[in-house]
Backbone as XML, in Angstrom:
<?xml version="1.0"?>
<chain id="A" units="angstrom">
  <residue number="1" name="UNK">
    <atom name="N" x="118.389" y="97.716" z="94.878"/>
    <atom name="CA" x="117.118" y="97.743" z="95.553"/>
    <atom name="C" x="116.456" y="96.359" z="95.556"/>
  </residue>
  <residue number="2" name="UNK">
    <atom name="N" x="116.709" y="95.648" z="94.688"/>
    <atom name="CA" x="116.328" y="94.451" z="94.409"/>
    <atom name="C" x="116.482" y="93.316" z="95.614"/>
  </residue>
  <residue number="3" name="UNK">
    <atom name="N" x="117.616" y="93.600" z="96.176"/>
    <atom name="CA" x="118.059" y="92.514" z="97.699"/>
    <atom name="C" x="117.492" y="93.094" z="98.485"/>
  </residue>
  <residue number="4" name="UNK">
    <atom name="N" x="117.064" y="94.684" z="98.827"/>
    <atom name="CA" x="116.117" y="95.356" z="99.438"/>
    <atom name="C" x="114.910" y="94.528" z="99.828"/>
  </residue>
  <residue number="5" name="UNK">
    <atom name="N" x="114.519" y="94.357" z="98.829"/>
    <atom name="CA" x="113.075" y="93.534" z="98.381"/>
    <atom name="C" x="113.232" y="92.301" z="98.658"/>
  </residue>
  <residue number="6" name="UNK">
    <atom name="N" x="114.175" y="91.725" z="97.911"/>
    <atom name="CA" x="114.119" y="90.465" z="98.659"/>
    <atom name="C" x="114.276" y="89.940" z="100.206"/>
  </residue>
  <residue number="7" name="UNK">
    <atom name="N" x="115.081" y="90.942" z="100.978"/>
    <atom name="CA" x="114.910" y="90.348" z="102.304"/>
    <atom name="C" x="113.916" y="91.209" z="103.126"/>
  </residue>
  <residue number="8" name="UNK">
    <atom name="N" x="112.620" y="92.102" z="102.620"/>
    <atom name="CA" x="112.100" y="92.620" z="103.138"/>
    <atom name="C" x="110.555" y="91.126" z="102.667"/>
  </residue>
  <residue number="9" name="UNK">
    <atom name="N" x="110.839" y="90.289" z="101.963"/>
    <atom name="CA" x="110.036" y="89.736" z="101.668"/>
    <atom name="C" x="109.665" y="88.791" z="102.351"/>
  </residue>
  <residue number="10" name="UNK">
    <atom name="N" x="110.454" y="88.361" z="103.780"/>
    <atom name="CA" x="110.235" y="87.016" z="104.497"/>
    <atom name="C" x="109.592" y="87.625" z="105.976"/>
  </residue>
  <residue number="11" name="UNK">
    <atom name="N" x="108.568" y="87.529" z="105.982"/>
    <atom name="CA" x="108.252" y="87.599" z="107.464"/>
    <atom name="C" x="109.215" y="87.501" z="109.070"/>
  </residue>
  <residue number="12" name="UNK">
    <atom name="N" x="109.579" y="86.798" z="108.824"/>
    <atom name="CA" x="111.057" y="86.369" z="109.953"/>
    <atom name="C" x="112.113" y="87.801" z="110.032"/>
  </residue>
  <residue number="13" name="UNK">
    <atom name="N" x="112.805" y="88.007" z="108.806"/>
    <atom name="CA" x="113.448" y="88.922" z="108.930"/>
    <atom name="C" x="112.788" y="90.554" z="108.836"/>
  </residue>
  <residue number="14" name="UNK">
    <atom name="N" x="111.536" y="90.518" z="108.531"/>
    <atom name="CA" x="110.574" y="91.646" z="108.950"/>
    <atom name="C" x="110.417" y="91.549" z="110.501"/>
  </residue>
  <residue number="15" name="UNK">
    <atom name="N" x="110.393" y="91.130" z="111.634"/>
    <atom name="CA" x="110.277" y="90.546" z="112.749"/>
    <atom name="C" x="111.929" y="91.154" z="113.280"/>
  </residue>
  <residue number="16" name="UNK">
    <atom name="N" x="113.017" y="90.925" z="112.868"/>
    <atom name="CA" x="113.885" y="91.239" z="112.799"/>
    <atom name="C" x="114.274" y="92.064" z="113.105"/>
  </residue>
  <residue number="17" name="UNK">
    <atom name="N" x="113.684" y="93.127" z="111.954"/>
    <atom name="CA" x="113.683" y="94.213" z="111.886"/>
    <atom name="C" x="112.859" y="95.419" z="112.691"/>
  </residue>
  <residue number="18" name="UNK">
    <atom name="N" x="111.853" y="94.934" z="112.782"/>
    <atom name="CA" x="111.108" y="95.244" z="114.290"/>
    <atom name="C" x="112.152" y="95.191" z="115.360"/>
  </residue>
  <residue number="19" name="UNK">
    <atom name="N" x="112.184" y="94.572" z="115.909"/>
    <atom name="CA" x="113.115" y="94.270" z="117.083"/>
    <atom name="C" x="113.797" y="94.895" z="117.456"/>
  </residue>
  <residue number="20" name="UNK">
    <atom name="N" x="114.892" y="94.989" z="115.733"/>
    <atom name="CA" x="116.230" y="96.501" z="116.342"/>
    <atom name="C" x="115.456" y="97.634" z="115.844"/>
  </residue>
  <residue number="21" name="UNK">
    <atom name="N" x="114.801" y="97.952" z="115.511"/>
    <atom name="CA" x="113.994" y="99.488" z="115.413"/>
    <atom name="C" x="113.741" y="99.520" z="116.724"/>
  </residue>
  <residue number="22" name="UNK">
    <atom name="N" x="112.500" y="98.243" z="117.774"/>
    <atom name="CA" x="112.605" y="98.734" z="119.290"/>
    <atom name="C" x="113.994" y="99.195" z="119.837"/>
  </residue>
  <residue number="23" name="UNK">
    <atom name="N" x="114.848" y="98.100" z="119.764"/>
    <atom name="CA" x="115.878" y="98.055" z="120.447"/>
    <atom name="C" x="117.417" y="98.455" z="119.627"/>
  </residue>
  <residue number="24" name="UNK">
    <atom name="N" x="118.011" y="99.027" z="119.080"/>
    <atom name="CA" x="119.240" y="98.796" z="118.228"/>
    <atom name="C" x="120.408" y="98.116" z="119.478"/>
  </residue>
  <residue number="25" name="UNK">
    <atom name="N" x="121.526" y="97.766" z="118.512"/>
    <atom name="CA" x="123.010" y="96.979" z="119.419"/>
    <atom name="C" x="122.394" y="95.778" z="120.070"/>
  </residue>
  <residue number="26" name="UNK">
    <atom name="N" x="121.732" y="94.945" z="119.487"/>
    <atom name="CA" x="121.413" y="93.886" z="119.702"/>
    <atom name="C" x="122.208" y="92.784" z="119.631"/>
  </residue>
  <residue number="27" name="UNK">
    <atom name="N" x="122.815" y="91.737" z="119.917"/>
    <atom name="CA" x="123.594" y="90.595" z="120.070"/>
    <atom name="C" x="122.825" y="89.604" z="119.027"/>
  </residue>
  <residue number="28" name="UNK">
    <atom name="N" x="123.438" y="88.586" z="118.588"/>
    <atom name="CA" x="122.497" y="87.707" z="117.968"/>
    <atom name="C" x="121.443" y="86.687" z="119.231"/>
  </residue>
  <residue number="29" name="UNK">
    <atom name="N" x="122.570" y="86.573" z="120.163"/>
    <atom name="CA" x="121.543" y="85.786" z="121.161"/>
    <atom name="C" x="120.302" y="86.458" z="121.383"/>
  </residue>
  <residue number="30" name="UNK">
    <atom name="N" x="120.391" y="87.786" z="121.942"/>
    <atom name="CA" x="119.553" y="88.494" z="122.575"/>
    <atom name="C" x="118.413" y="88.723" z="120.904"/>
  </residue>
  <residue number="31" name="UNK">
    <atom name="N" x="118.504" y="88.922" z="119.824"/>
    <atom name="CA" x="117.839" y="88.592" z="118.616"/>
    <atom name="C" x="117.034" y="86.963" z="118.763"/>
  </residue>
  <residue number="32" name="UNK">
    <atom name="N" x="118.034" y="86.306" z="118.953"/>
    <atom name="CA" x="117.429" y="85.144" z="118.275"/>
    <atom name="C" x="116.273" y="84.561" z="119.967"/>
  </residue>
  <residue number="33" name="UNK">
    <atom name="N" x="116.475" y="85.296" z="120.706"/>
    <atom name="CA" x="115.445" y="84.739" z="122.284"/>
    <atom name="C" x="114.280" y="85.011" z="121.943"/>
  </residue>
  <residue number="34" name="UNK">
    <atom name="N" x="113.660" y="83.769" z="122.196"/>
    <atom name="CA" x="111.634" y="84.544" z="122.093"/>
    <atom name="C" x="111.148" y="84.130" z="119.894"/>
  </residue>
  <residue number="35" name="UNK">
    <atom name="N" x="112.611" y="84.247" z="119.338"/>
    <atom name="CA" x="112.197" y="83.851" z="117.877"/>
    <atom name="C" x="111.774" y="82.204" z="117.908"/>
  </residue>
  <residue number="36" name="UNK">
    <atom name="N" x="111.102" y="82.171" z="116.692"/>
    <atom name="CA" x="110.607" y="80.908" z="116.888"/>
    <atom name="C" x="111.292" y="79.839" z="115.717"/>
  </residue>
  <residue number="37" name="UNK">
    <atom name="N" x="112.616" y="80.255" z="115.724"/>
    <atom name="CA" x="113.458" y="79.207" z="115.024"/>
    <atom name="C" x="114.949" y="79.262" z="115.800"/>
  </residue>
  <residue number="38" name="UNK">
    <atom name="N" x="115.807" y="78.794" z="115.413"/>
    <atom name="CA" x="117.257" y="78.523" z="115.983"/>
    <atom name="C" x="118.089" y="79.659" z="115.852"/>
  </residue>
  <residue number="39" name="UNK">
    <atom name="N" x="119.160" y="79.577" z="116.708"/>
    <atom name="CA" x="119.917" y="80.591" z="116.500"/>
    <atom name="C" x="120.775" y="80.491" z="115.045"/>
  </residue>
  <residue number="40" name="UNK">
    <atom name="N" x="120.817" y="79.636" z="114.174"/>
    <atom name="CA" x="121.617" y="79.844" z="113.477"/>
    <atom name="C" x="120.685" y="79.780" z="112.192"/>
  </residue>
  <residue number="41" name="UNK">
    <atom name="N" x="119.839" y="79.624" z="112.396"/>
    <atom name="CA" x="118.987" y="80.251" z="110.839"/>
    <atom name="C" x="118.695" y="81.798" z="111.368"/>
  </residue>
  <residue number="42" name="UNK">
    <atom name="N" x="118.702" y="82.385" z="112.534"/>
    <atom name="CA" x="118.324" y="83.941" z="113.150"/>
    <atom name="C" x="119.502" y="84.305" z="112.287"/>
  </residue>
  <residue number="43" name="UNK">
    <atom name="N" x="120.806" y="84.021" z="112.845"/>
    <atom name="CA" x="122.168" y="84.447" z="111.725"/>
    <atom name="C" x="122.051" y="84.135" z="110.262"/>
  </residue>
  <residue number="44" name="UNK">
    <atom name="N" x="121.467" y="83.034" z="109.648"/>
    <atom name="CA" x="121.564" y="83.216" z="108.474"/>
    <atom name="C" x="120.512" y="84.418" z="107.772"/>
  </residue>
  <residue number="45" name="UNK">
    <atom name="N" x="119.344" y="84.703" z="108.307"/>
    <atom name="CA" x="118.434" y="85.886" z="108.473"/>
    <atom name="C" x="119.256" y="87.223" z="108.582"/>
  </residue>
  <residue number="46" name="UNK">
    <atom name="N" x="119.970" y="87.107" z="109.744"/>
    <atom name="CA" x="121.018" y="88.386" z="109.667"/>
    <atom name="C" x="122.130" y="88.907" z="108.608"/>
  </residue>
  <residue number="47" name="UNK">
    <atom name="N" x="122.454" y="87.469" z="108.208"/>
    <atom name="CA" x="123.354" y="88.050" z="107.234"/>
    <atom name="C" x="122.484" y="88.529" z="105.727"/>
  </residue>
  <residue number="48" name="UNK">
    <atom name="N" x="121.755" y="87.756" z="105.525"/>
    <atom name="CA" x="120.840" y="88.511" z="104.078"/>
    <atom name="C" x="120.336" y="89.716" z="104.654"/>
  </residue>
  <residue number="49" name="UNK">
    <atom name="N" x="120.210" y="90.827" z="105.318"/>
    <atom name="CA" x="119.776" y="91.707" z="105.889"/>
    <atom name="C" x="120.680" y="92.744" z="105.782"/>
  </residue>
  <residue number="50" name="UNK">
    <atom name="N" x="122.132" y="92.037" z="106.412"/>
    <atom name="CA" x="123.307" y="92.601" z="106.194"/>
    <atom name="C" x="123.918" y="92.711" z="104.517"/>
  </residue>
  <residue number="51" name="UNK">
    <atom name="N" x="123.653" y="91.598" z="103.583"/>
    <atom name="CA" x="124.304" y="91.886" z="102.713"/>
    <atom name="C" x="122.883" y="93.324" z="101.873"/>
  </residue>
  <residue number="52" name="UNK">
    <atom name="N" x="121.771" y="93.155" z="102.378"/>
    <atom name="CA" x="120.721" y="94.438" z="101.309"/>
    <atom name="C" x="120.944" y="95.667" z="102.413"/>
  </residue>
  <residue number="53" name="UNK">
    <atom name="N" x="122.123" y="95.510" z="103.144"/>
    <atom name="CA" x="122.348" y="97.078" z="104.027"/>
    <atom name="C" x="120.991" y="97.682" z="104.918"/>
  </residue>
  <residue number="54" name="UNK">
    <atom name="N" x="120.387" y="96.499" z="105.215"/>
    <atom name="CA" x="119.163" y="96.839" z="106.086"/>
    <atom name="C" x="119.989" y="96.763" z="107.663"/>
  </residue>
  <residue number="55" name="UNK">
    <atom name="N" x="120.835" y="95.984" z="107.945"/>
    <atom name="CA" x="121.577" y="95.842" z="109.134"/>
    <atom name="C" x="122.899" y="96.360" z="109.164"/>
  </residue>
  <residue number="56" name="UNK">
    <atom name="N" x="123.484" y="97.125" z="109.971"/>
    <atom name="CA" x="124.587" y="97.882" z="109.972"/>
    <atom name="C" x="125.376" y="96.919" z="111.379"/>
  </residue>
  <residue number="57" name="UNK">
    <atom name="N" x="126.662" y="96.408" z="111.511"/>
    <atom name="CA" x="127.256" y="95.694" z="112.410"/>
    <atom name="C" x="128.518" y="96.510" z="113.105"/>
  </residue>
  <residue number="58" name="UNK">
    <atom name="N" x="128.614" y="96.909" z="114.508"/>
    <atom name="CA" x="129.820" y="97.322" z="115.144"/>
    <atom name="C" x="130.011" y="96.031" z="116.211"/>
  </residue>
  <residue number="59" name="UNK">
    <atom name="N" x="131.275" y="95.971" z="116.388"/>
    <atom name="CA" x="131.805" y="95.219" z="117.433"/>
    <atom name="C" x="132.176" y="96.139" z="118.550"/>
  </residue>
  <residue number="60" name="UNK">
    <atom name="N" x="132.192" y="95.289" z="119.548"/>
    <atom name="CA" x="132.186" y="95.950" z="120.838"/>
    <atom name="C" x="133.077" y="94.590" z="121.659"/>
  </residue>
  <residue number="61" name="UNK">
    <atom name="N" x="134.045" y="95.111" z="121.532"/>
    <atom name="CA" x="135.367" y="93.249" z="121.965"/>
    <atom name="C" x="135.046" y="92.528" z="120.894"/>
  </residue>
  <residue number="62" name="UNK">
    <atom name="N" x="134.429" y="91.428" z="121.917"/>
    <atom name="CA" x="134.130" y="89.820" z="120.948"/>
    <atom name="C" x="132.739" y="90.015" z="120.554"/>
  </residue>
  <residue number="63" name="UNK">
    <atom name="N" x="131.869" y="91.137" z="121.387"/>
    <atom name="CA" x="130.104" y="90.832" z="120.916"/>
    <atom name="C" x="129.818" y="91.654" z="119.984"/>
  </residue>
  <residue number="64" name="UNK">
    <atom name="N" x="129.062" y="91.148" z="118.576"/>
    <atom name="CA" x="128.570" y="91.373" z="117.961"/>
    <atom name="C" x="127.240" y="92.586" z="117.513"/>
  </residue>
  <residue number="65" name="UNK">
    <atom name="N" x="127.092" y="93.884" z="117.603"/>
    <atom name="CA" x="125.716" y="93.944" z="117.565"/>
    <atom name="C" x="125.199" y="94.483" z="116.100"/>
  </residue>
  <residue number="66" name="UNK">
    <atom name="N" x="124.328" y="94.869" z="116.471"/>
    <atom name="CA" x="123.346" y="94.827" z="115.073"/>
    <atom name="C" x="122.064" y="95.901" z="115.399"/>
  </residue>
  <residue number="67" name="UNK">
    <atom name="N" x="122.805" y="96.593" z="114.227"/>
    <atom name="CA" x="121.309" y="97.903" z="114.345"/>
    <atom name="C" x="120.441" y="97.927" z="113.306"/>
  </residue>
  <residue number="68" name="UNK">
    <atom name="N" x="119.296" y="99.130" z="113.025"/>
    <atom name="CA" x="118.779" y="99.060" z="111.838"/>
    <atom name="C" x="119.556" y="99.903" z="111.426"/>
  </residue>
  <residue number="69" name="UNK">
    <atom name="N" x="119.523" y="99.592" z="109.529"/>
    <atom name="CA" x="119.838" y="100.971" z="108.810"/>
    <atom name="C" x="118.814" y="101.314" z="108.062"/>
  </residue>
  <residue number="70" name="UNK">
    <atom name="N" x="117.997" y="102.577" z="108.821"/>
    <atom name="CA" x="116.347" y="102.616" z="107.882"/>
    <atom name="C" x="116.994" y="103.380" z="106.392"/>
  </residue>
  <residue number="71" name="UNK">
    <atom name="N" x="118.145" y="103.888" z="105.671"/>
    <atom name="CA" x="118.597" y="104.680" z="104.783"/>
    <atom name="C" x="118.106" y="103.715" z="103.248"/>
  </residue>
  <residue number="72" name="UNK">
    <atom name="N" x="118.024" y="102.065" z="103.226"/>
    <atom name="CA" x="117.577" y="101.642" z="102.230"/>
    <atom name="C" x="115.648" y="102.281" z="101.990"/>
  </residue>
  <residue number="73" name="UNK">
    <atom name="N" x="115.378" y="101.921" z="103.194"/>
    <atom name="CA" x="113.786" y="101.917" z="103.428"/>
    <atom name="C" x="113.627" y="102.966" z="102.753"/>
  </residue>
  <residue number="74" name="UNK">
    <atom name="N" x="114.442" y="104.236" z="103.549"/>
    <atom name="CA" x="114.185" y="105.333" z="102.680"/>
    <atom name="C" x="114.271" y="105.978" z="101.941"/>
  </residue>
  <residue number="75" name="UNK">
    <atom name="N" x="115.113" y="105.040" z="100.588"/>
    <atom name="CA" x="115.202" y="105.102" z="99.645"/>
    <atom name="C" x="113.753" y="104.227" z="98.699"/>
  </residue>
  <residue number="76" name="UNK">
    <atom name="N" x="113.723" y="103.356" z="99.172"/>
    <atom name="CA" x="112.329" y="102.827" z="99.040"/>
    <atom name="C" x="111.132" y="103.449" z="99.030"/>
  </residue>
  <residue number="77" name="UNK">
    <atom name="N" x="110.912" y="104.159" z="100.141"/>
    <atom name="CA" x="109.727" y="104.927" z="100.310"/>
    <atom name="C" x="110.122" y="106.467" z="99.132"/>
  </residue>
  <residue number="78" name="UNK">
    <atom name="N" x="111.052" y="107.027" z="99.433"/>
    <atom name="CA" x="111.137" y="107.814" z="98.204"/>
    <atom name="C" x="110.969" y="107.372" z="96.982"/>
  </residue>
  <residue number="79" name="UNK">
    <atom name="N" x="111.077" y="106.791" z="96.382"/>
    <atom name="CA" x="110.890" y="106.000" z="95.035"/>
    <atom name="C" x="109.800" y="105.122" z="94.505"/>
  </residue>
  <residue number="80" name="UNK">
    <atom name="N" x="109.324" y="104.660" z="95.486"/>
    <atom name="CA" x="108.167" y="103.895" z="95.603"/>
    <atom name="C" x="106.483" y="104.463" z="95.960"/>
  </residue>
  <residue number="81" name="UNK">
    <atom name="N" x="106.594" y="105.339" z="97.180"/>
    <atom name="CA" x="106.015" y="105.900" z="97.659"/>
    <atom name="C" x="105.727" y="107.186" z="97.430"/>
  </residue>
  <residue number="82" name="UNK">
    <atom name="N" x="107.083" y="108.040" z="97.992"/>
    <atom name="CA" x="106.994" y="109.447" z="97.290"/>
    <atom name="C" x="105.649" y="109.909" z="96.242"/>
  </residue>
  <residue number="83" name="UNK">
    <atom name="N" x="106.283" y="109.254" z="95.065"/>
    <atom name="CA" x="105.673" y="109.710" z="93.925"/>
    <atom name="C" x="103.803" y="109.763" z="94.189"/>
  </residue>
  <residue number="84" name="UNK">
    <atom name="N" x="103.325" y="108.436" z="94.456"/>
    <atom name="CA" x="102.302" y="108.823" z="94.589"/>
    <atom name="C" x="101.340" y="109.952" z="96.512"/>
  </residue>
  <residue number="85" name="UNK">
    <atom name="N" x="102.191" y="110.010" z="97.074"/>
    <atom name="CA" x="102.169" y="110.787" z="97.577"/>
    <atom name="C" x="102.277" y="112.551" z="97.558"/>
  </residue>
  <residue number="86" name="UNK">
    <atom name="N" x="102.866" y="112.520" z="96.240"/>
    <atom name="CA" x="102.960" y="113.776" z="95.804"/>
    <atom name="C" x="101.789" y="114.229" z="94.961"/>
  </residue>
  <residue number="87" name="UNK">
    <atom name="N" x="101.313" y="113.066" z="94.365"/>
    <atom name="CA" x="99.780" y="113.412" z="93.900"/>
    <atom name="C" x="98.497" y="113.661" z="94.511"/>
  </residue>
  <residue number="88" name="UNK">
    <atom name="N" x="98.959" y="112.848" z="95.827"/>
    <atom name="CA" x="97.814" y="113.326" z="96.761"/>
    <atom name="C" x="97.960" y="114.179" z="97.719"/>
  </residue>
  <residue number="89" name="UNK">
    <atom name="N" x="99.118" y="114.872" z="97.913"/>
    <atom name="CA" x="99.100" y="115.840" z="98.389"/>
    <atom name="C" x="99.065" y="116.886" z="97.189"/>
  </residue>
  <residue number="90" name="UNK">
    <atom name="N" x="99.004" y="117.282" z="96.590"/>
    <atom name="CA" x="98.406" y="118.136" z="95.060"/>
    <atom name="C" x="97.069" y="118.189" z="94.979"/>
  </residue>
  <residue number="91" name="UNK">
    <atom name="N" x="96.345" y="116.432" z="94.841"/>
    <atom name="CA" x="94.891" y="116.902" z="95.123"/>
    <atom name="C" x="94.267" y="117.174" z="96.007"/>
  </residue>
  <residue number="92" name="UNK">
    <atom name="N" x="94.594" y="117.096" z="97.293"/>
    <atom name="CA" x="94.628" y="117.789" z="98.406"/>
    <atom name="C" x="94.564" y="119.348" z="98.084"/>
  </residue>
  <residue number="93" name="UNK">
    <atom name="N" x="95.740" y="119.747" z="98.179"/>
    <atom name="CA" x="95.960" y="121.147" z="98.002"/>
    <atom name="C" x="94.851" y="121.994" z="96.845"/>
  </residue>
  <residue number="94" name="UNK">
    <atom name="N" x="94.900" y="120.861" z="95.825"/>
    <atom name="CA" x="93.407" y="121.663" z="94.578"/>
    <atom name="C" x="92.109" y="121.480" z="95.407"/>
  </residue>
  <residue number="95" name="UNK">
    <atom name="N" x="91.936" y="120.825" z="95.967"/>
    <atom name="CA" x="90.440" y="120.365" z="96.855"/>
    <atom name="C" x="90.517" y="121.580" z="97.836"/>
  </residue>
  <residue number="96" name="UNK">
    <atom name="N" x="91.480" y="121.710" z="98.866"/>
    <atom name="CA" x="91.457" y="123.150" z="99.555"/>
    <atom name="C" x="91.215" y="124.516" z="98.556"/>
  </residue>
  <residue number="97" name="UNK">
    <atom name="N" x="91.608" y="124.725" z="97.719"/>
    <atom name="CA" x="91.704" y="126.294" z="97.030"/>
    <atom name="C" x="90.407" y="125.919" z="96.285"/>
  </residue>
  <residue number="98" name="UNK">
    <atom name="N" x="89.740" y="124.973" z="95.469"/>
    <atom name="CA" x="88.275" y="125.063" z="94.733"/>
    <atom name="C" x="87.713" y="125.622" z="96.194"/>
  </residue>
  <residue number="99" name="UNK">
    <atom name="N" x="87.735" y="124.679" z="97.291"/>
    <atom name="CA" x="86.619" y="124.935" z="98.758"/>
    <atom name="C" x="86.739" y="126.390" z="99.013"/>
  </residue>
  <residue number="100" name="UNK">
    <atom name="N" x="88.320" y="126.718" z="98.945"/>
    <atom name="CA" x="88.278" y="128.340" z="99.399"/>
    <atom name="C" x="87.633" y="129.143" z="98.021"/>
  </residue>
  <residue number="101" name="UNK">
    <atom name="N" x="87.863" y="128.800" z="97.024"/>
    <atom name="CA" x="87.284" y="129.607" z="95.930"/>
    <atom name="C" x="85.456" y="129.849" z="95.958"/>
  </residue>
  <residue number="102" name="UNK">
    <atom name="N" x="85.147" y="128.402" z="95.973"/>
    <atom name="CA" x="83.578" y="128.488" z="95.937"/>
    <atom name="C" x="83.148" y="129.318" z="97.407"/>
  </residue>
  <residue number="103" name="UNK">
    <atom name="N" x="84.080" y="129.509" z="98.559"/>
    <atom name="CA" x="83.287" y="130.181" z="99.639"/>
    <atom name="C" x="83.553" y="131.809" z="99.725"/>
  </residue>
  <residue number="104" name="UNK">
    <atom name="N" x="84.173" y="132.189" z="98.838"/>
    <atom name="CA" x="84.618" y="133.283" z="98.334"/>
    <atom name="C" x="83.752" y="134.379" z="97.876"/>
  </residue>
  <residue number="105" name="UNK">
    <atom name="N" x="82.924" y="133.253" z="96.797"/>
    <atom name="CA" x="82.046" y="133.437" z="95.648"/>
    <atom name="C" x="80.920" y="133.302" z="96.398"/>
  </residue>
  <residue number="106" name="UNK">
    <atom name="N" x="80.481" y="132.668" z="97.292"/>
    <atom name="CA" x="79.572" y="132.540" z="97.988"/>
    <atom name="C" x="79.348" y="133.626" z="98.823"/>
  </residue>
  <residue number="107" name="UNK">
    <atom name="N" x="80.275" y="134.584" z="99.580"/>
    <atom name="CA" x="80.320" y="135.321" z="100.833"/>
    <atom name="C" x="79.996" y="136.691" z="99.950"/>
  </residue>
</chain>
């Protein structure tokens, strides 16, 4: 999870990652157009992406593409997130049943 983090940590390859969430089977050219650095730091971006399994790669002939793989993220968000989400949906749920209790008692 740790390379997770680390390449979720650079703005550029967050940008990235946007991109093939719009679009997946992306080319590196068609990635690196409109970015505001070179094509070959866009690839060196791709490959740290690729090695924390955020980018999944099929070939198609000679072209390259590149999708997301949201399966780290959501391991992330389970582990990270989850948990306190489960508390607030709990106090949620106690905040509904006191409201239904006190209108109960009230009626």
């Amino acid at each position: 999870m740790e390379e997770v983090f680390r390449a979720l940590a650079d703005p550029s390859r967050r940008a990235l990652l946007d991109r093939l969430f719009a679009a997946g089977g992306q080319t590196l050219r068609q990635l690196a157009s409109d970015m505001p650095m070179t094509r070959q730091a866009v690839a060196k971006h791709l490959a740290i992406l690729e090695a924390a399994n955020l980018v999944s790669v099929h070939w198609r002939g000679r072209e390259k593409l590149h999708y997301l793989n949201p399966v780290p993220i959501g391991e992330i968000v389970k582990r990270w997130v989850g948990k306190f989400e489960d508390a607030r949906i709990e106090a949620l749920t106690d905040l509904k049943s006191h409201a239904e209790t006190r209108e109960k008692k009230s009626a």
